[in-house]
N, C-alpha and C positions, 0 to 999 in steps of 0.2 A: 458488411462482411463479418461480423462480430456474429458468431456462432455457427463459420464455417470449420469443417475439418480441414487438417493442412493437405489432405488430396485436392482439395476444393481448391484452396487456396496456388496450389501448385498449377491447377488445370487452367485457373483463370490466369495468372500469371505467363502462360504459354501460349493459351490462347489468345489475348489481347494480342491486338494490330498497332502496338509500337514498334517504334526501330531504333539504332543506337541513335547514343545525342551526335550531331554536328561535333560538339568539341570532342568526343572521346574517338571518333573516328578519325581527328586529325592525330591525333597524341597516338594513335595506334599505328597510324601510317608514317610517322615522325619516328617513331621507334622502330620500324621494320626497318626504314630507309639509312637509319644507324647503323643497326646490324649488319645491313649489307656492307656499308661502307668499312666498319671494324673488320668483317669476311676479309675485302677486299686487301686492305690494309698488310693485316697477318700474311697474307700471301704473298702480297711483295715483298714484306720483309724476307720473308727466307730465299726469296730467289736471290733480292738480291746479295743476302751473307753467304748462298753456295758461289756468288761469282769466286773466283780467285785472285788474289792479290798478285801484281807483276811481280816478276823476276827482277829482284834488284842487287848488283854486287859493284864493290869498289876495286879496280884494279891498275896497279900503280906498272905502268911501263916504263924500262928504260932503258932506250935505243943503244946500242952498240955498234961495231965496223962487223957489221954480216951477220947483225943477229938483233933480237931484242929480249929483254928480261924482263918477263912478268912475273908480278905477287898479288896474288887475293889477298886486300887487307880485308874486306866482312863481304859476307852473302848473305843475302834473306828471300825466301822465298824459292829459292833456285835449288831443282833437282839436281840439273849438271848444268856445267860450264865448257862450252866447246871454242876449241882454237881454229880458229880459221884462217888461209892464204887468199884471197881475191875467191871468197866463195866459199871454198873445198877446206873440207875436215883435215887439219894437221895431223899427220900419223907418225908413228914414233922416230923416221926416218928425219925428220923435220926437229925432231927435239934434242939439243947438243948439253942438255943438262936439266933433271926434274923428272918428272911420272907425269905426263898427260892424260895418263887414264885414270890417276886420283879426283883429277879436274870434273872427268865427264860422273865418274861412280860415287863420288864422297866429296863438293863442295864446300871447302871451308876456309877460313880466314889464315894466313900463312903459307900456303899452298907456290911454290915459287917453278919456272922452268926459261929455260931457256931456248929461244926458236929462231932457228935459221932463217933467214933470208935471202932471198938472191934479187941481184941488179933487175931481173924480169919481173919479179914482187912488185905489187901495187899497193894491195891494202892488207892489213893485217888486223882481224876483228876478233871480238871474245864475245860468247852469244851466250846471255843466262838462257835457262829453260827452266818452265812451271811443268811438269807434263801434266796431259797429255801434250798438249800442244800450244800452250802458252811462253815464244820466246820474245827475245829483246836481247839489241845491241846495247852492253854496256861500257865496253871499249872497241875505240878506234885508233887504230895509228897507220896514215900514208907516208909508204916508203918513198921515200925521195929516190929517185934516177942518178 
């Protein structure tokens, strides 16, 4: 080949009926197979950092004769915070001292009220919320009879 042109040299180099080596076709398919898996990887990650973390807050009750006194000492995570009688949303009619509606629109640590009870009362629960729709029981207290 010594006094070919590099066209020559190119033509023969294309032309030749070689194939890739054995080893560089595993090292190429070893690295594609990476790739995918780093692809695959990245992905998960961010799904899983869009889940959202629960709704969690600490709330300190204390029962009284026909009523109970709740205080948020810390929330985190929690849109609102909803009073509940065996189920059903406490409305302002049910509250003998505090703002329940600070509870549900502004979550925060201090937040105190007080909620009536009656003898027909079963449970009395405090429910964090993530929204859209992420809630959790963080307090419970059963009325005694």
């Amino acid at each position: 080949m010594q006094g070919t042109s590099p066209t020559e040299k190119l033509k023969t180099f294309f032309d030749a009926d070689r194939g890739v080596s054995p080893v560089i076709a595993v090292a190429l398919l070893i690295l594609i197979a990476i790739g995918f898996v780093v692809a695959i990887q990245g992905a998960g990650a961010q799904i899983i950092d869009s889940i959202q973390q629960p709704p969690e807050a600490n709330i300190d009750g204390n029962p009284q004769a026909g009523s109970v006194i709740l205080t948020v000492m810390s929330v985190q995570n929690a849109d609102e915070l909803e009073v509940q009688i065996d189920g059903e949303q406490v409305d302002d009619d049910d509250v003998l001292r505090g703002d329940i509606t600070e509870w549900e629109d502004n979550p925060r640590s201090g937040l105190t009220a007080e909620i009536e009870v009656d003898d027909d009362d079963i449970q009395l629960q405090v429910v964090a919320t993530n929204l859209p729709d992420n809630d959790r029981v963080v307090y419970t207290y059963n009325i005694p009879n």
